[in-house]
TIDREN-655001 format. One record per residue (C-alpha): x, z, y; residue in three letters. Coordinates in steps of 0.02 Angstrom, whole numbers, padded with zeros to 5 digits, always signed. Each point is the difference from the previous one (the first is absolute). Example, Ala and Ser with C-alpha at 12.3 -4.5 7.8 and 13.67 -1.06 7.14 Angstrom:
% residues 2
+00615+00390-00225ALA;+00069-00033+00172SER;
END
This chain:
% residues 423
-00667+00603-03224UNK;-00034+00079-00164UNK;-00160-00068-00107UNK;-00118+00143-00023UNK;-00088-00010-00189UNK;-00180+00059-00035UNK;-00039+00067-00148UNK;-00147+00026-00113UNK;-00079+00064-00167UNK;-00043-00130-00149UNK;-00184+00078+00024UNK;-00011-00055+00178UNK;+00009-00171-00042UNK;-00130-00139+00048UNK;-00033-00185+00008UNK;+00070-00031+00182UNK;+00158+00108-00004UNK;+00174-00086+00014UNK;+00127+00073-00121UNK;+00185-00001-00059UNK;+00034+00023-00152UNK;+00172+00086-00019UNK;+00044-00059-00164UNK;+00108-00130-00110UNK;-00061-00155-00029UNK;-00039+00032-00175UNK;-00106+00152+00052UNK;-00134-00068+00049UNK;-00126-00154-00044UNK;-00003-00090+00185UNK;+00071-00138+00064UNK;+00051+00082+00176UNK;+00042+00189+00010UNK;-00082+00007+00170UNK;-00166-00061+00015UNK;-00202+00032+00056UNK;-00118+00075-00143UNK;-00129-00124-00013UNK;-00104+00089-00156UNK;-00035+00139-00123UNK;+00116-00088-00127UNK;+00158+00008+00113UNK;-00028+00205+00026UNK;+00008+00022-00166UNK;+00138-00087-00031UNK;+00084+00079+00115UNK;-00046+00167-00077UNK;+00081-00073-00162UNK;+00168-00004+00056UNK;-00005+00179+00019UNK;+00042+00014+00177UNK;-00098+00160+00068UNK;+00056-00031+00172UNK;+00007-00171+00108UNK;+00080-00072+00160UNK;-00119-00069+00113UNK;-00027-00095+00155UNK;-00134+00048+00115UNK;+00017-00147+00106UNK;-00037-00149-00118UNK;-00132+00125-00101UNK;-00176-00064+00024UNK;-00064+00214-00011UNK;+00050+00154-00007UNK;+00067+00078-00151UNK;-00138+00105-00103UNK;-00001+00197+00031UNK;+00131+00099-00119UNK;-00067+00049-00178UNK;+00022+00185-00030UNK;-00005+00047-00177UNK;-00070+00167-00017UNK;+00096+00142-00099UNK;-00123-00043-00151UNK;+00044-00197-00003UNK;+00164+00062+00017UNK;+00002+00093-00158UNK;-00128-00127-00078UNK;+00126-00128+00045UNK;+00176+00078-00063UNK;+00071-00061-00145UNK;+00122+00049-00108UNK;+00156-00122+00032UNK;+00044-00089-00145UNK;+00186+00006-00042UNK;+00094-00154-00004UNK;+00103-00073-00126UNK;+00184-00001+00013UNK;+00020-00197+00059UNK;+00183-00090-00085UNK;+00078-00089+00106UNK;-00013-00154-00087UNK;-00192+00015+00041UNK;+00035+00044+00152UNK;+00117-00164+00015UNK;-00165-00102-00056UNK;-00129+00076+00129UNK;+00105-00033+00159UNK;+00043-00194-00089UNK;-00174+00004-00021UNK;-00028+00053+00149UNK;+00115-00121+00105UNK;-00092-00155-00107UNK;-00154+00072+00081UNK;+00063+00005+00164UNK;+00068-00174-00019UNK;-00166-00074-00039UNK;-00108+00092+00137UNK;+00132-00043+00135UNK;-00015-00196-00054UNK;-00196+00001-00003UNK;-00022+00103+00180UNK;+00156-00151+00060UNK;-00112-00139-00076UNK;-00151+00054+00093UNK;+00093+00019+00158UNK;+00100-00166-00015UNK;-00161-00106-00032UNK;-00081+00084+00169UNK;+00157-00041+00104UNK;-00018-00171-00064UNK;-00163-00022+00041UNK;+00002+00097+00176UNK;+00150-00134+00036UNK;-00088-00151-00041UNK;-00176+00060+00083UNK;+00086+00067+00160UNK;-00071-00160+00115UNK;-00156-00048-00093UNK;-00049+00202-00023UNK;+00110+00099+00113UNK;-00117+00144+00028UNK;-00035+00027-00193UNK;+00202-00051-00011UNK;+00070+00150+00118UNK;-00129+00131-00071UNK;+00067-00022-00193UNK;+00176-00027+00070UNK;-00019+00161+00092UNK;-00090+00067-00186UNK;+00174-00023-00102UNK;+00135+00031+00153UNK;-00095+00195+00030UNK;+00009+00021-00196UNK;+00181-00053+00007UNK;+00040+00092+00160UNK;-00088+00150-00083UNK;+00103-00005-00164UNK;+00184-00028+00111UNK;-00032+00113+00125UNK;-00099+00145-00062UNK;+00023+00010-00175UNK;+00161+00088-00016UNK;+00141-00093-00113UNK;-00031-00184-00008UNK;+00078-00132-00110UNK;+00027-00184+00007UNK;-00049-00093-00146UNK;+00063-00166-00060UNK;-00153-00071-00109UNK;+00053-00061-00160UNK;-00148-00090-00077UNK;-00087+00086-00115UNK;-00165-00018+00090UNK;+00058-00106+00137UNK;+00081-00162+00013UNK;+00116-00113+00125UNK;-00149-00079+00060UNK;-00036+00173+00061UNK;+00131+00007+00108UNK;-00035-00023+00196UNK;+00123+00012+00141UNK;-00103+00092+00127UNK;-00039+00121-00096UNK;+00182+00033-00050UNK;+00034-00009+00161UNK;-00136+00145+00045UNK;+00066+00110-00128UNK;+00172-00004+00045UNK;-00056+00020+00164UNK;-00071+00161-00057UNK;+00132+00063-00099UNK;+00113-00017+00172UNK;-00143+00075+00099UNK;+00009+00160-00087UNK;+00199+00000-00008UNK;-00031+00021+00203UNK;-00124+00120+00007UNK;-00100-00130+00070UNK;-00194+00061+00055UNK;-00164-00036-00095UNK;-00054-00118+00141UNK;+00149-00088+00017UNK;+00007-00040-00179UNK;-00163-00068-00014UNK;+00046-00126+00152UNK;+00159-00050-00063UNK;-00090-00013-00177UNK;-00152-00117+00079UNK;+00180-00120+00071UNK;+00086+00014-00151UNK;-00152-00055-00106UNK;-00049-00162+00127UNK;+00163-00049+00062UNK;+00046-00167-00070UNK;-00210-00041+00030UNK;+00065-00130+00138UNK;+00056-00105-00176UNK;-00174-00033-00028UNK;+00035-00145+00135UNK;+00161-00065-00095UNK;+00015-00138-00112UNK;+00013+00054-00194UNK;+00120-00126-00008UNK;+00106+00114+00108UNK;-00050+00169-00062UNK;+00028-00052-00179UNK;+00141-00123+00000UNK;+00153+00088-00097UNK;+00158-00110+00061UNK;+00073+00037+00160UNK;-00135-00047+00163UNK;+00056-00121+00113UNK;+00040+00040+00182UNK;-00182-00048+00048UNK;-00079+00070-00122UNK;+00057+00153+00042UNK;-00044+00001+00170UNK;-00169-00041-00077UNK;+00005+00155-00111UNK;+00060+00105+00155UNK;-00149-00026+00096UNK;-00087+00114-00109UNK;+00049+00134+00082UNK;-00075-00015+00170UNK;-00165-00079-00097UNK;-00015+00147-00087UNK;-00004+00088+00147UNK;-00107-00099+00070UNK;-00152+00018-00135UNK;+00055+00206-00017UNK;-00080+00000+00188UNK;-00147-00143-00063UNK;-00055+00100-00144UNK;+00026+00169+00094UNK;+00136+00081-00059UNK;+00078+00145+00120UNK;+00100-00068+00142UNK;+00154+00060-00069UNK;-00012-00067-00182UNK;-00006-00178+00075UNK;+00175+00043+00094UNK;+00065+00079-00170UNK;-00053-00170-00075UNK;+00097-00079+00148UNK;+00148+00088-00038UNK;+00038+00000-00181UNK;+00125-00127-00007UNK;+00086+00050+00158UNK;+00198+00073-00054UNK;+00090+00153+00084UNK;+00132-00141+00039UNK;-00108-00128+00082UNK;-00002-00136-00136UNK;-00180+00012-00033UNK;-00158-00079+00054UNK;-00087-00017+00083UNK;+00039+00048+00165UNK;+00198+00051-00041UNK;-00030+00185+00037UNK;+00143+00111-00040UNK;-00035+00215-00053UNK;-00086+00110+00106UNK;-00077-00164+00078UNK;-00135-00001-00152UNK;-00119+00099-00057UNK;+00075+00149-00088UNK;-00145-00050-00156UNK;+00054-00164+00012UNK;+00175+00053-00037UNK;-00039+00084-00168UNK;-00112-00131-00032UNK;+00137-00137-00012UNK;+00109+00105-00110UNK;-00115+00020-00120UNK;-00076-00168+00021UNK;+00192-00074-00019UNK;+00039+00110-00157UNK;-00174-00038-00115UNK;+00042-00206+00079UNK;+00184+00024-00114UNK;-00072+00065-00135UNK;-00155-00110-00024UNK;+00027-00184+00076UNK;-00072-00159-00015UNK;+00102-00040-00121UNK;+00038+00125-00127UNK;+00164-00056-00052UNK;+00078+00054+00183UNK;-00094+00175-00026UNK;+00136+00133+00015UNK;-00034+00174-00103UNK;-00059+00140+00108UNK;+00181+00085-00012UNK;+00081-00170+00056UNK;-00124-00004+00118UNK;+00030+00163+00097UNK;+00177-00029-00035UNK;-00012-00185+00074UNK;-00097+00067+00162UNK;+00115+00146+00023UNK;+00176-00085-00007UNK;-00043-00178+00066UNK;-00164+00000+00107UNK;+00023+00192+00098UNK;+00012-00078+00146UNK;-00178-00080+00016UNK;-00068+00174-00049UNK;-00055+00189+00074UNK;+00156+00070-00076UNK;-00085+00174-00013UNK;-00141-00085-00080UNK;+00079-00097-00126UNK;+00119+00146-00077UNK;-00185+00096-00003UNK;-00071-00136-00108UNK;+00163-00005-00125UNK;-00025+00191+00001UNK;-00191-00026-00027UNK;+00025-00116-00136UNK;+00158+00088-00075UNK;+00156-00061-00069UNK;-00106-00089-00151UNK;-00157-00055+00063UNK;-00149-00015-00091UNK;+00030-00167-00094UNK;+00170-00001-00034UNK;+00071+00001-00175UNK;+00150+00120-00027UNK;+00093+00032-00147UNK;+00011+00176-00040UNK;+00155+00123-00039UNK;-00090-00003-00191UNK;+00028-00175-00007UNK;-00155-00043+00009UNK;-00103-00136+00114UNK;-00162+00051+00092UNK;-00078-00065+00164UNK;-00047+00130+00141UNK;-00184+00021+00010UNK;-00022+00142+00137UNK;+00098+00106+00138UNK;-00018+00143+00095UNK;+00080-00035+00168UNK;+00059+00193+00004UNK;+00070-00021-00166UNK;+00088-00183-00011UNK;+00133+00020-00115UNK;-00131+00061-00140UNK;-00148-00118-00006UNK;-00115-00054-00168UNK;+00076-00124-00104UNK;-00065-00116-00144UNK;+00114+00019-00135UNK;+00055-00169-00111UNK;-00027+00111-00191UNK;-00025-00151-00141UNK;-00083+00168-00110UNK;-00148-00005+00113UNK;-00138-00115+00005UNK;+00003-00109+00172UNK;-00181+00039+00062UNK;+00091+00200-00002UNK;+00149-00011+00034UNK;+00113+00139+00059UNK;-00043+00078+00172UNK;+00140+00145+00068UNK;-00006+00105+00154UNK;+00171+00016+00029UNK;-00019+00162+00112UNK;-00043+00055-00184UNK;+00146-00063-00054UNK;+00166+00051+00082UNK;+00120-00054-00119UNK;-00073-00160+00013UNK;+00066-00109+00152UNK;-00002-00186+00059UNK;+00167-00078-00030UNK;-00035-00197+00084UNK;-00132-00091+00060UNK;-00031-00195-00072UNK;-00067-00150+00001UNK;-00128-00066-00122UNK;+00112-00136-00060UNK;+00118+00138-00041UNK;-00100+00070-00134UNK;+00025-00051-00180UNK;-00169-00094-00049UNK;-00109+00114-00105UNK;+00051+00141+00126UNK;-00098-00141+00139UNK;-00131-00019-00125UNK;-00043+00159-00005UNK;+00028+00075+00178UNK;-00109-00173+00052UNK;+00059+00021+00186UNK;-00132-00069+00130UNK;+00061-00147+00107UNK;-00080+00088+00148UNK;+00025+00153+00052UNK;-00169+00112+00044UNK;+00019+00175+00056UNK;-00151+00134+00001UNK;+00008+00160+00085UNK;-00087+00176-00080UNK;+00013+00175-00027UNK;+00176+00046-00062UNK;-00029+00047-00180UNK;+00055+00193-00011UNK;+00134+00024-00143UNK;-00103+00114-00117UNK;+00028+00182-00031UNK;+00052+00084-00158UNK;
END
């Protein structure tokens, strides 16, 4: 069914009111482009950016908006000014907003993932001792992130490359949660259904909290008992999902997510259509963030080898459907990857649009530019510009590794697609 969108004037704003704000990341000052006005401050914010007219959503408003502002015809006049005319722009300036621009972007998508990663750690770890506060600020960060991949137009996967955040940042459920996401909206998947399979995706290994760190950490090959050990987690976690009070069907997600199309899984064997259809994406993206970040980092495939990996040698265990919509989600390059371009040049992929794969942001390798800044190109900006291979960091030549500084662990963000800008 089609979302209907309410609409109102800047002037109609209060404290109470829920808003979108329809803009790039670098347009505005918040960390969230949807969110509750809780004061004065915020509203005029708001009315900074320059937006005269805001989406709204009635339901999560704490009010009604305020009554339209009519301007009379003497404010009107009162009010007119004469527009100034702008310089001509080169586009070499032009060249240094939108870099500008990008850096900015960078930064505010790497502060709103730090806030979000350090809840989902500590919603994870609370989950038994706190459940209730748990589940309320899990719910607080999976509506924000169902908001932003369902609502907000173009989305884009980022790959975060440290310059705010770190690998101890990283945090597999919420990975997990975001490439959830990301498939969710490739489906058309509803607002509700998100935020459920969000609330499984965020607590589904929380049956580990009853497995030995010796296990969970260990980085040779487990033993045949310890892995039935590890195993077990499964049906824990769904055990404390219904404990801690969790919907019904998130503990049978949490059941599931290690069950394969093809039977080999765990717990109970269950082949395809005999799971949970949320359980299904689940494992895929579960199994794909598990190959790119593992115990130990030295097995940890890139995310093209890992797609590639899951696509020609593991297709059986998956949702076939769902698996090519996660390749198409994540594109050709993922966020991640270093490519070498057709200039010759090295640069790791930073973000993608899933409807635009073949043309994502890269981070270009230029020795002429200072590290902290380094190069940042949209390649839908650029179309003689293409990616000729994808590689491994131990095929880079040293001071090319030095200064792309790949992470060891791959963390993704989702957000607001940024909008190529207009001439």
């Amino acid at each position: 069914m089609h979302k209907v969108h309410h609409f109102i004037d800047v002037s109609q704003l209060q404290v109470g009111i829920y808003v979108h704000l329809d803009l790039g990341w670098m347009d505005h000052p918040f960390t969230l482009s949807n969110f509750k006005i809780k004061d004065e401050e915020q509203i005029s914010q708001i009315k900074k950016t320059g937006l005269t007219r805001l989406r709204y959503d009635p339901s999560r408003s704490d009010c009604e908006p305020l009554p339209v502002k009519i301007e009379s015809p003497v404010d009107e006049i009162i009010n007119q000014e004469t527009p100034a005319i702008p310089e001509p722009v080169s586009s070499a300036d032009r060249a240094k907003q939108r870099l500008k621009e990008l850096h900015h972007a960078i930064n505010v998508c790497e502060k709103k993932f730090i806030k979000t990663s350090n809840i989902a750690r500590q919603v994870t770890h609370n989950i038994l001792s706190d459940s209730k506060a748990s589940i309320e600020q899990a719910l607080s960060i999976i509506n924000d992130m169902v908001d932003t991949a369902l609502m907000e137009g173009d989305v884009a996967v980022h790959a975060l490359n440290g310059n705010r955040s770190s690998d101890a940042h990283y945090i597999h459920p919420l990975n997990v949660t975001v490439l959830a996401l990301i498939m969710a909206k490739s489906i058309n998947m509803s607002k509700e259904d998100a935020r459920l399979l969000g609330l499984a995706a965020l607590f589904h290994d929380i049956g580990k909290a009853e497995i030995s760190d010796k296990i969970l950490l260990k980085k040779d090959p487990l033993t045949k008992s310890e892995q039935s050990h590890l195993e077990q987690h499964s049906e824990i976690g769904a055990r404390m999902a219904q404990e801690v009070g969790l919907p019904l069907r998130t503990g049978k997600i949490i059941m599931q997510h290690h069950e394969h199309a093809d039977g080999t899984g765990y717990p109970k064997h269950l082949k395809g259509e005999q799971t949970d259809p949320f359980a299904r994406l689940l494992a895929i993206v579960n199994g794909y963030d598990n190959l790119c970040n593992p115990n130990n980092i030295a097995l940890a495939k890139t995310p093209y080898e890992a797609l590639a990996h899951m696509y020609a040698s593991q297709r059986a265990r998956y949702d076939e459907a769902l698996l090519k919509g996660l390749i198409k989600s994540l594109g050709i390059y993922p966020p991640g990857s270093i490519v070498r371009l057709s200039t010759g040049s090295y640069a790791t992929v930073i973000s993608v649009n899933p409807n635009k794969p073949l043309r994502p942001f890269v981070m270009v390798h230029d020795p002429l530019t200072v590290q902290h800044e380094p190069q940042i190109i949209d390649l839908r900006e650029e179309p003689s510009i293409t990616i000729n291979a994808c590689l491994r960091p131990s095929q880079l030549p040293a001071e090319v590794l030095e200064y792309l500084n790949p992470r060891k662990r791959v963390s993704y963000f989702i957000d607001a697609d940024l909008s190529i800008s207009e001439d």
